[in-house]
C-alpha positions as CSV (number, residue, x, y, z in Angstrom):
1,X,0.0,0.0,0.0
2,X,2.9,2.6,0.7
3,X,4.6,1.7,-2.5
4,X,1.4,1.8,-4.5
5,X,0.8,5.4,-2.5
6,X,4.5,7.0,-3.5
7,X,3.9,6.1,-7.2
8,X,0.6,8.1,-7.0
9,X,2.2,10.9,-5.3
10,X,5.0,11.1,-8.1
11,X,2.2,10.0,-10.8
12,X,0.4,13.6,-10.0
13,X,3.6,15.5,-11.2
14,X,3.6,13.5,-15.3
15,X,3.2,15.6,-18.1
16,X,0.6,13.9,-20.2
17,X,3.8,12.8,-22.6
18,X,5.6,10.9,-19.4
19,X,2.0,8.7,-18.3
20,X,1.9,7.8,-22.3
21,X,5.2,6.6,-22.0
22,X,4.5,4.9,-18.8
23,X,1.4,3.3,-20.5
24,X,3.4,1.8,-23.5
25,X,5.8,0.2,-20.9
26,X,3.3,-1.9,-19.6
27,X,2.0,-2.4,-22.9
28,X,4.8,-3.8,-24.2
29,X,5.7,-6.0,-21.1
30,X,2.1,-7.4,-21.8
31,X,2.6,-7.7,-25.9
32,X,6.0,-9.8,-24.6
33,X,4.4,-11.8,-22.2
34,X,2.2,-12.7,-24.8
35,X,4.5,-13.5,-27.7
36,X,7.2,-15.3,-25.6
37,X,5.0,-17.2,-23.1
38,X,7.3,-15.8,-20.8
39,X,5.9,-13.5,-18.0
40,X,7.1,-9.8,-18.3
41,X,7.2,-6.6,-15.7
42,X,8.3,-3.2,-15.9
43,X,10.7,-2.5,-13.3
44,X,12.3,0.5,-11.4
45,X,15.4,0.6,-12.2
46,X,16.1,2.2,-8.6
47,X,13.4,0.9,-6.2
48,X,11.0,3.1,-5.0
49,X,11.2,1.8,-1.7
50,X,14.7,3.2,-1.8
51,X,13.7,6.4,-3.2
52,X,13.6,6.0,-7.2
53,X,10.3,7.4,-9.0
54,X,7.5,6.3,-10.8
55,X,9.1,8.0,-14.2
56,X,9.7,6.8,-17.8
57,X,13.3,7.0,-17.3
58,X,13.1,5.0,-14.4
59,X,11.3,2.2,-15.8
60,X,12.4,-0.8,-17.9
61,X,10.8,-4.1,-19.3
62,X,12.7,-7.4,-17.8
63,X,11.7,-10.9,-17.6
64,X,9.6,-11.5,-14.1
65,X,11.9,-14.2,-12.9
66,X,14.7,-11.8,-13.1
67,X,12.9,-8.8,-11.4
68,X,12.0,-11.0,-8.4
69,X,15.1,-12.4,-7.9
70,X,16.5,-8.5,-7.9
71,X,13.7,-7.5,-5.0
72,X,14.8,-3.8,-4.1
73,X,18.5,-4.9,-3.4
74,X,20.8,-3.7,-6.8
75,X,19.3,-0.6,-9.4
76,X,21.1,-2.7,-12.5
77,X,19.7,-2.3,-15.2
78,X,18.5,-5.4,-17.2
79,X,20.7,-6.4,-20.5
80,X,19.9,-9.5,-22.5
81,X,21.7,-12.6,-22.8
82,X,22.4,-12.8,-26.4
83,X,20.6,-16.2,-28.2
C-alpha cells in the first residue's frame, strides 16, 4: 500500500507525454508476455522503496523471474543474454 501510494504521489507531477510513456511500458511487457509465453514486468530501475520514481526514465521491461530475484536490493539495469 505505501509503495502503490509514492507512485501516486509522483504520478500527479507527469506531463501527459511521461503517463503515455508509462502506459506503453506496460504495454509492451504485456505484448512480450504474450508473444514469448514468458511472463514480463516493468521495473524501477532504482526501487521506489529506496527512493527511485515512478518516471519513464526510471522504468524498464525485464523478464519476471529476473525482477524478483533482484527484489529492491541492486538498481542494475537489465541487459539480454544474447541467443
Amino acid at each position: 500500500a505505501k509503495r502503490r501510494a509514492l507512485m501516486r504521489e509522483y504520478g500527479a507531477n507527469l506531463t501527459l507525454i511521461e503517463e503515455k510513456m508509462i502506459e506503453q511500458y506496460y504495454a509492451y511487457a504485456s505484448r512480450l508476455t504474450q508473444k514469448l509465453k514468458t511472463p514480463f514486468h516493468v521495473d524501477h530501475i532504482i526501487p521506489v522503496s529506496r527512493g527511485g520514481v515512478h518516471t519513464p526514465d526510471n522504468l524498464q521491461v525485464v523478464p519476471a523471474k529476473w525482477n524478483w530475484s533482484k527484489n529492491n536490493r541492486n538498481t542494475e539495469k537489465w541487459h539480454p543474454s544474447p541467443i
